[in-house]
C-alpha positions as CSV (number, residue, x, y, z in Angstrom):
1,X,128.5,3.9,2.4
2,X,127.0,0.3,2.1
3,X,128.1,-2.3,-0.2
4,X,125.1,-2.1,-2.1
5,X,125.9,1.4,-2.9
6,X,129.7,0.8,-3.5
7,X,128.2,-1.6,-6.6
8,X,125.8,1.2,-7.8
9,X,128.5,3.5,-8.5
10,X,129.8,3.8,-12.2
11,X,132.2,6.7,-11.5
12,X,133.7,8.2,-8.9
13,X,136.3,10.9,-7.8
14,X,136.8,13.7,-6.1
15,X,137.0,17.3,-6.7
16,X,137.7,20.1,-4.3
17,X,135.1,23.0,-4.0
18,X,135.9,26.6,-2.5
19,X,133.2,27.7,-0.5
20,X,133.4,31.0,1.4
21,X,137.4,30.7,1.6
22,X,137.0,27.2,3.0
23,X,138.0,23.8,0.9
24,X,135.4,21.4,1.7
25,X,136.0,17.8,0.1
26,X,133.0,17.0,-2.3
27,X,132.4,13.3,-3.7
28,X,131.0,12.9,-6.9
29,X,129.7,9.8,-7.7
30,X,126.9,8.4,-10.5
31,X,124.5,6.0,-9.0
32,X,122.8,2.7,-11.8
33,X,119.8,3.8,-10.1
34,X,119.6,7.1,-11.9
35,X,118.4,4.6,-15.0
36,X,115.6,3.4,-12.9
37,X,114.5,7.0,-12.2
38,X,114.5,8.2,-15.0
39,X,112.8,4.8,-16.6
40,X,110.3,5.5,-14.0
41,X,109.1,8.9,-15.3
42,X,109.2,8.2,-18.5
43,X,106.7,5.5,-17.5
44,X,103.8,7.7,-16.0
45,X,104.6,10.5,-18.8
46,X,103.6,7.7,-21.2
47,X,100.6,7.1,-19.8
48,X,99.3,10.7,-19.0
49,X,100.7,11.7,-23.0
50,X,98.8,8.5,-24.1
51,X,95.3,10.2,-22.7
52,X,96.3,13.5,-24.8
53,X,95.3,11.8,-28.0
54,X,93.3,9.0,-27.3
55,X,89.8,11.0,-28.7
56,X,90.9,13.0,-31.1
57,X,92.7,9.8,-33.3
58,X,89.0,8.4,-33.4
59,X,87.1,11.9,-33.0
60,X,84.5,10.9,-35.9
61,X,83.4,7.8,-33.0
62,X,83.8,10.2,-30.3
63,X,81.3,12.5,-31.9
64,X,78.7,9.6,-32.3
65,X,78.7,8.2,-28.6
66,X,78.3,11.7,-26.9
67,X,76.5,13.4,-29.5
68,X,79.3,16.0,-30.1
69,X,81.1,18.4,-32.9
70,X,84.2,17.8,-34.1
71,X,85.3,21.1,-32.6
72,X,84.4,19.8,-29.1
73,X,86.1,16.6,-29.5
74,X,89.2,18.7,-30.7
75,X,89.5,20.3,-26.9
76,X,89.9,17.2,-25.2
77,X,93.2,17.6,-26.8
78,X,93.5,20.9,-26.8
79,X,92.8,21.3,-23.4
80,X,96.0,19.8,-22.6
81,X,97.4,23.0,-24.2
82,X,95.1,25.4,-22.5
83,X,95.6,23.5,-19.0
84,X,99.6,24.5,-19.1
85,X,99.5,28.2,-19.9
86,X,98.3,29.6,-16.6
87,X,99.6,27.1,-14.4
88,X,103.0,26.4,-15.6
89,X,104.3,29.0,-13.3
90,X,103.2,27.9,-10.4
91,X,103.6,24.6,-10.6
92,X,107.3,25.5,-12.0
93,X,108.1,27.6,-8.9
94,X,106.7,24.0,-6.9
95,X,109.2,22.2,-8.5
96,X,112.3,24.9,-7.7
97,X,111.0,25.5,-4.2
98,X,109.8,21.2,-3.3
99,X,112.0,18.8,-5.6
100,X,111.2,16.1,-7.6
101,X,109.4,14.0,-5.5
102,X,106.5,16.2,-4.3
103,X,106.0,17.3,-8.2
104,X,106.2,13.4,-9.0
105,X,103.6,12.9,-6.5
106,X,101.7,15.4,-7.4
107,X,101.7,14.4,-11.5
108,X,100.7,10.5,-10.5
109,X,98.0,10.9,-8.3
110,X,96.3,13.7,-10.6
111,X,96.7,11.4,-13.7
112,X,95.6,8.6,-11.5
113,X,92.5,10.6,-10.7
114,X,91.2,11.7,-13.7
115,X,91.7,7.9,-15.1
116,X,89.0,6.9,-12.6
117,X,87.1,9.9,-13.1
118,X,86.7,8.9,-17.0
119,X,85.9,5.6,-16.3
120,X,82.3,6.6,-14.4
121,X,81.6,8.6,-17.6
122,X,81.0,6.0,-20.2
123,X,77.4,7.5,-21.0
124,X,76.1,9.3,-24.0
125,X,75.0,12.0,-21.6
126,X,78.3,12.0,-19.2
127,X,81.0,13.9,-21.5
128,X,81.0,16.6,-19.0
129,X,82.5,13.7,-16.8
130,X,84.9,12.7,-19.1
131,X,86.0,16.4,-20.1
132,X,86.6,16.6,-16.2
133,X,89.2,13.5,-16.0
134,X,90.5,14.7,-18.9
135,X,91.1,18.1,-17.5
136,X,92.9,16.2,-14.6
137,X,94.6,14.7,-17.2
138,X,96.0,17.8,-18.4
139,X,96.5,19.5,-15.1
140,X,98.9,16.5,-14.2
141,X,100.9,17.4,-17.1
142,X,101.8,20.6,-16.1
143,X,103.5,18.5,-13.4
144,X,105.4,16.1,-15.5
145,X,106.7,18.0,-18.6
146,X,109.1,20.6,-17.3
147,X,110.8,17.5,-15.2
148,X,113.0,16.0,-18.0
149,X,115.8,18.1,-17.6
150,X,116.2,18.3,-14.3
151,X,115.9,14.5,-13.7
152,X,118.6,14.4,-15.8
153,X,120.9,17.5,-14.2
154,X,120.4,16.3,-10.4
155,X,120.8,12.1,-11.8
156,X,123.6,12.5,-14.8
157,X,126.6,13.2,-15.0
158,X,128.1,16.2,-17.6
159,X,128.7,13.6,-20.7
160,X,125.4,12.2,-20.1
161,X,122.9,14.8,-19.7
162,X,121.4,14.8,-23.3
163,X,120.8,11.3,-23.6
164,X,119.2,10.9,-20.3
165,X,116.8,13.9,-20.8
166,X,116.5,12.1,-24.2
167,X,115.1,9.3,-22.8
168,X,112.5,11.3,-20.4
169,X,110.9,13.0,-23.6
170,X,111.3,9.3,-25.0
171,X,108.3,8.2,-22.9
172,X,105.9,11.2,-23.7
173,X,106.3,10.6,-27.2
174,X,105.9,6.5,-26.8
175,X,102.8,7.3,-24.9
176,X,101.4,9.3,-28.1
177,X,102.6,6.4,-30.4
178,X,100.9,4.2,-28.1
179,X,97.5,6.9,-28.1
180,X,97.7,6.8,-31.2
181,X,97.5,2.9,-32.5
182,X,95.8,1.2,-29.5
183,X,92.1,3.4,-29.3
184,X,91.2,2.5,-32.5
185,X,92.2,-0.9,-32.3
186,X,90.0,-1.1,-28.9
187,X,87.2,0.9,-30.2
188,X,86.0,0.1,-33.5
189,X,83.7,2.3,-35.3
190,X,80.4,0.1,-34.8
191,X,76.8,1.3,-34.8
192,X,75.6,-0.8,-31.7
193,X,75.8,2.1,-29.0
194,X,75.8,-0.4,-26.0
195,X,78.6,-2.0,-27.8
196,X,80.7,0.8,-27.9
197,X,80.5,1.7,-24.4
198,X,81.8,-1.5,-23.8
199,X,84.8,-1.2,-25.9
200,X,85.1,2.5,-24.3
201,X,84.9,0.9,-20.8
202,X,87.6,-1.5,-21.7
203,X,89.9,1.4,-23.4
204,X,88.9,3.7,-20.0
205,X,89.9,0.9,-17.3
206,X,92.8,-0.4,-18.4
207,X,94.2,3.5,-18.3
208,X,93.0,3.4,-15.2
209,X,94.9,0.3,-14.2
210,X,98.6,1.4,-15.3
211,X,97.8,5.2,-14.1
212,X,96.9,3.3,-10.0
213,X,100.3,1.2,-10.6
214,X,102.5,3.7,-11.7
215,X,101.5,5.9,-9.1
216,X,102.1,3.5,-5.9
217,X,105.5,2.8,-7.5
218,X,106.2,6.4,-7.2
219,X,105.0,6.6,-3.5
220,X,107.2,3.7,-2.8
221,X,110.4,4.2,-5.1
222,X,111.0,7.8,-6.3
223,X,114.1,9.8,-4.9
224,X,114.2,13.0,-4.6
225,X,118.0,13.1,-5.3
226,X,121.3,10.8,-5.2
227,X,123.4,10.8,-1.9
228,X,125.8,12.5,-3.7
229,X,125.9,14.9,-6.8
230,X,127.1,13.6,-9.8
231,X,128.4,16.5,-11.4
232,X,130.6,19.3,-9.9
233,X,127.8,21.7,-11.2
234,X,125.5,19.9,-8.9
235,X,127.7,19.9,-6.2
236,X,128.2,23.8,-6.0
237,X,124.4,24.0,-6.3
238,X,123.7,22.2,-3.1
239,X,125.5,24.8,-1.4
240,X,123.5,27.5,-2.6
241,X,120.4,27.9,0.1
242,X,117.1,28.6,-0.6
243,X,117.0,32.1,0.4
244,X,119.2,33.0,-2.1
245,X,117.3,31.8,-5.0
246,X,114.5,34.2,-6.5
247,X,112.1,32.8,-8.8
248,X,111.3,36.0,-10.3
249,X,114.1,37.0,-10.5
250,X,115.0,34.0,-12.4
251,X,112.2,34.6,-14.5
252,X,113.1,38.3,-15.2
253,X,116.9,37.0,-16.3
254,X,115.6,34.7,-18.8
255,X,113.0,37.3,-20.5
256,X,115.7,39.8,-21.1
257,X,117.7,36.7,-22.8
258,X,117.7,37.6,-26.0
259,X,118.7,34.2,-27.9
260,X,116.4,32.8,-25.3
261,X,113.5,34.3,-26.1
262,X,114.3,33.7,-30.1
263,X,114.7,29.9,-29.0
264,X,110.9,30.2,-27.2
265,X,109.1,32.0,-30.2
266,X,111.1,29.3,-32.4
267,X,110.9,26.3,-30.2
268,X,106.6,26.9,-30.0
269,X,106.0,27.4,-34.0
270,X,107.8,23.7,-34.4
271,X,106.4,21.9,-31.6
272,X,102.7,23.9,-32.0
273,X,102.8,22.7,-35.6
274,X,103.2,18.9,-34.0
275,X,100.5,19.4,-31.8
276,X,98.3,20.5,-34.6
277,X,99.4,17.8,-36.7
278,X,98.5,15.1,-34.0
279,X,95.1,16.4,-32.8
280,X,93.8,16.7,-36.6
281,X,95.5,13.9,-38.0
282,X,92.3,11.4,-37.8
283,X,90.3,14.5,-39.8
284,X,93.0,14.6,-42.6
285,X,92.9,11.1,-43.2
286,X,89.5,10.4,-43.0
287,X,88.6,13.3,-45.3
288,X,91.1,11.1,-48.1
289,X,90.3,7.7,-47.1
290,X,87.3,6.8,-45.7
291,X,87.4,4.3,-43.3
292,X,90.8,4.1,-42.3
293,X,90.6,4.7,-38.8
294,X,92.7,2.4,-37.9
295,X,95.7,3.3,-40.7
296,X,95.2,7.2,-39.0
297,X,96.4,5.3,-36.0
298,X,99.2,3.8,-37.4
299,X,100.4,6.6,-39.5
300,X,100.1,9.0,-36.1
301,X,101.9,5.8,-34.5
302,X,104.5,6.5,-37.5
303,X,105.1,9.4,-36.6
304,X,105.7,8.8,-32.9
305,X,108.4,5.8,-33.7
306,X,110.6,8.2,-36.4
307,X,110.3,10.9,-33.7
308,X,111.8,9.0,-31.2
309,X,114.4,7.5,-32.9
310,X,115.0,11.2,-34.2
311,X,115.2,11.9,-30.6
312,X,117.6,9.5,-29.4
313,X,120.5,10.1,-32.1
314,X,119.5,14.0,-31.6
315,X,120.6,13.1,-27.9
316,X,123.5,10.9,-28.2
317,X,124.6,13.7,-31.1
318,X,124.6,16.4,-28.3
319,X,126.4,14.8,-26.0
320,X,129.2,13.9,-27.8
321,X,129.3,17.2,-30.3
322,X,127.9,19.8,-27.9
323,X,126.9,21.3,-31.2
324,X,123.7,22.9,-30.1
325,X,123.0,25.3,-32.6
326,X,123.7,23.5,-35.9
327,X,121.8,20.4,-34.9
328,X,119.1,22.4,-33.8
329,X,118.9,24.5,-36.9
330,X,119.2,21.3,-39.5
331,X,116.1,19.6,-37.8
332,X,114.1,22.4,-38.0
333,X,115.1,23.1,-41.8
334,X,114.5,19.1,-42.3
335,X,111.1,19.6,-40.3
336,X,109.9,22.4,-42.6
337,X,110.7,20.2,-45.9
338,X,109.0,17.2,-44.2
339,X,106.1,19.2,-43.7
340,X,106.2,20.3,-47.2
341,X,106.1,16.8,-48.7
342,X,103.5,15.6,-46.5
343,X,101.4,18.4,-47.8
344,X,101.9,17.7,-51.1
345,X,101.5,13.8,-50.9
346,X,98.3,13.7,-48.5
347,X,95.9,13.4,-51.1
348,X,97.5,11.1,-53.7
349,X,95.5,8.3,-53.0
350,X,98.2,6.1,-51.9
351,X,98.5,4.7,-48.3
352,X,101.9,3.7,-48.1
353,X,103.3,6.9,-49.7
354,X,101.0,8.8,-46.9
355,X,103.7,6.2,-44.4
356,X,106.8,6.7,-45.5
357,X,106.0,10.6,-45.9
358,X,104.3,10.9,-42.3
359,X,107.7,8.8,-41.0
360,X,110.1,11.4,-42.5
361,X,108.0,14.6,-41.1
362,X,108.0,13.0,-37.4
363,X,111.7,11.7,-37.4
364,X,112.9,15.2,-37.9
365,X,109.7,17.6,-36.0
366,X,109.0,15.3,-33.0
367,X,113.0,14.5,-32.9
368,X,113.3,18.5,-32.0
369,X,112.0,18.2,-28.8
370,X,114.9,17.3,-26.7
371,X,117.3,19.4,-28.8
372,X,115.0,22.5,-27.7
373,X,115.2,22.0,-24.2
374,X,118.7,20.9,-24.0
375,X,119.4,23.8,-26.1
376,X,117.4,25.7,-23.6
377,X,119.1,24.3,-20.7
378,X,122.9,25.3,-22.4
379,X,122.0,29.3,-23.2
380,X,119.8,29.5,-20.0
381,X,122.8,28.1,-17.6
382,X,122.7,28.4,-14.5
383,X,118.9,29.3,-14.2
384,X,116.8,26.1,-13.0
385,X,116.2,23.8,-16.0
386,X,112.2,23.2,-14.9
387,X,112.0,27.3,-15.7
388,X,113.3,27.2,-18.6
389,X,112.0,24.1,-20.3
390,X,108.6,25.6,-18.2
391,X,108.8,29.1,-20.7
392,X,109.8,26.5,-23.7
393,X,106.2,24.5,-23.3
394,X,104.3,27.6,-22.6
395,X,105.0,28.6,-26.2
396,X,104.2,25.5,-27.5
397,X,100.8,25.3,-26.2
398,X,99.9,28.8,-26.9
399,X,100.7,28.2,-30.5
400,X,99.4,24.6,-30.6
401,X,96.0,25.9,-29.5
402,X,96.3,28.6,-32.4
403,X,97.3,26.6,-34.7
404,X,94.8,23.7,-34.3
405,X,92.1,26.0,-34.1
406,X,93.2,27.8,-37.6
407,X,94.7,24.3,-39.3
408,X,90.8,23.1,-38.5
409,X,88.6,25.9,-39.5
410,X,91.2,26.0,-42.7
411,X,90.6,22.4,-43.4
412,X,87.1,22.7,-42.7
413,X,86.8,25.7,-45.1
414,X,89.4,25.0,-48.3
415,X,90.8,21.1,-47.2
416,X,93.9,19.5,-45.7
417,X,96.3,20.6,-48.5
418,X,95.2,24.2,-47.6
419,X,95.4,23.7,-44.0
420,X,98.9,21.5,-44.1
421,X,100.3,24.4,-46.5
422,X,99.6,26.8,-43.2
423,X,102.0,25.1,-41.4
424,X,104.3,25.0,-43.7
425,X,104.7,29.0,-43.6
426,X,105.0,28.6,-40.0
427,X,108.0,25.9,-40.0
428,X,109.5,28.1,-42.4
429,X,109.6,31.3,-40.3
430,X,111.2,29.2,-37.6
431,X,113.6,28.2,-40.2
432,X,114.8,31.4,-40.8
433,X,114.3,32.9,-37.4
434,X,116.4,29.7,-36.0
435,X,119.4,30.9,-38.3
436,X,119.0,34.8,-38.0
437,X,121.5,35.6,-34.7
438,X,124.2,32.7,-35.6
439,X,126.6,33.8,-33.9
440,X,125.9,35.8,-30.9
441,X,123.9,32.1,-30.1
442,X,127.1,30.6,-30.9
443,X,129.1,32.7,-28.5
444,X,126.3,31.8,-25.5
445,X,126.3,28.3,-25.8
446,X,130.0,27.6,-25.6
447,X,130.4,30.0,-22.7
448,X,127.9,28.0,-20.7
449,X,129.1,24.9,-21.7
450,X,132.0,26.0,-20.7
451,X,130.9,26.5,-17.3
452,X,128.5,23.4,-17.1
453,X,131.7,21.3,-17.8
């Protein structure tokens, strides 16, 4: 071991593993380079999460340039949902069968792609160009957002685990605050259609830019996995070859999960209801203040910020509590109840109260994400963390599709309160379906925390 790599190391000791009758000595040791790595993905999640909402918070502008509906500017976030149901599996089995590095690879150089790919399509009659880099876009996704968790089982160690797959979510969600504030600040809602190309261009190529440097930092930088493990659990699973993993049958075990498949169905109601939120959020606000494309921004931005923040102390919670299931169930009750007041307040008239409101709803509904798949990861143990955080997103896109499509044709049809008030039932059943098998939850997560300690 170098002396570079004696000054990396945070922790060490031993511990002895039994392997087949044999003791084999084992070092465990946490590298400061895990920070980097996990820094690192965060980084090129932000900017492929950023391209998810960057047309639908300025879909009225959108609509003008390439002589759209509303509808059609709706799938270009949407088809980030519809892009991840049929090829989560495979892409999940990629990651369980070729590490972290090839689906890192992967992820950058498709997001890289369709940056460039939107950039040639800055023509009133190209948006079947830009609907292809955005469907690049969304396919590079499917790469990035079942990686969280198990950046942060092969980097962490136990008491850390939480926080650092805190931190990975962390940088989708700054990506959508960022999608959210900066288009309309790049592209203002002018007539001049040369002029708006322009600001387009601008908007297009710096994406472009980020998405080409992120991705040669991952060629030259990103590790598949530490020299050593740095957790005992970790450890025993480099033993474990190949051939004795199944991916279906991995699969099978986790659909005949029972609190697992309550925490899927409960999991995609909140996180579809954010996804619906986000992509129609520039319609809402329009529709009670005209000309506020730019507040839209900020109040998605809002959002973002009390989400994340939401998300770290969720995090840091979890890792020192372990209490999975109450924290879990209290965000979701707070998320329904944010949702409720948001409704109600929409249409008041007042900006600020449209803020504060919009600031409550995403500290508590965007903060949920980590707890889900961390949750996942504890009732799930030892299946691979990409499959089930890989099942977790599939329900949320299914249902974000659903309820976008529904939350618009309602709004369309009898207004935002109307539409908002939809949600709100949904929230609610995942309230009460969150807080229905107590116990028998109860009992699974401490046995597998048990055994992940």
């Amino acid at each position: 071991m170098s002396a570079v790599d004696s000054e990396d190391v945070r922790m060490e000791h031993k511990i002895r593993l039994n392997q087949n009758g044999d003791d084999t000595n084992q070092t465990i040791k946490l590298y400061k380079r895990r920070w980097f790595i996990v820094l690192l993905f965060s980084s090129y999640s932000l900017c492929n999460s950023f391209q998810w909402i960057q047309y639908g918070i300025i879909n009225n502008i959108f609509m003008r340039f390439y002589g759209v509906e509303s509808f059609t500017i709706d799938w270009m976030s949407m088809i980030y949902m519809l892009t991840y149901i049929p090829f989560i599996f495979p892409v999940t089995w990629l990651l369980d069968k070729k590490g972290l590095r090839v689906i890192a690879l992967v992820a950058t150089a498709m997001n890289c792609a369709g940056t460039w790919i939107k950039v040639t399509s800055v023509r009133p009659n190209l948006f079947a160009v830009t609907m292809l880099g955005q469907f690049c876009c969304s396919l590079a996704q499917v790469f990035i957002l079942g990686m969280p968790s198990k950046i942060a089982s092969v980097w962490f160690g136990s008491e850390e685990v939480s926080t650092a797959c805190s931190i990975g979510v962390f940088g989708n969600q700054l990506g959508i605050a960022i999608g959210f504030l900066v288009p309309p600040i790049l592209v203002p809602n002018i007539e001049d259609m040369d002029q708006l190309a322009y600001h387009i261009s601008i908007m297009f190529y710096i994406t472009a830019g980020v998405a080409t440097l992120l991705f040669l930092l991952v060629v030259m930088v990103f590790q598949e996995r530490p020299e050593l493990p740095p957790t005992q659990a970790q450890a025993t699973a480099r033993c474990i070859s190949p051939e004795q993993y199944s991916y279906t049958a991995s699969i099978l075990r986790l659909l005949r999960n029972k609190p697992f498949l309550l925490l899927i169905l409960t999991y995609g109601l909140n996180v579809g209801c954010f996804y619906a939120v986000g992509t129609l959020l520039n319609r809402m606000i329009i529709e009670h203040y005209p000309g506020e494309e730019l507040n839209a921004g900020r109040i998605g931005l809002t959002i973002i910020i009390a989400g994340m923040v939401g998300s770290l102390i969720c995090g840091i919670w979890l890792d020192r509590t372990k209490t999975y299931k109450q924290t879990t169930l209290t965000v979701y009750l707070m998320s329904f109840v944010g949702m409720l007041v948001y409704a109600f307040t929409l249409s008041l008239g007042h900006l600020w109260v449209v803020f504060l409101t919009a600031g409550a709803l995403g500290f508590f509904m965007t903060g949920y994400l980590p707890l889900g798949f961390e949750f996942g990861v504890e009732l799930t143990y030892p299946e691979c963390e990409g499959t089930s955080s890989g099942l977790l997103n599939c329900s949320a896109q299914v249902f974000g599709i659903m309820f976008t499509i529904c939350q618009g044709k309602i709004i369309d049809n009898y207004g935002t309160l109307a539409g908002n008030i939809f949600l709100c039932v949904f929230l609610f059943i995942g309230s009460v379906l969150t807080g229905k098998d107590l116990f028998l939850m109860m009992v699974v997560v401490k046995s597998s925390a048990l055994h992940r300690e």
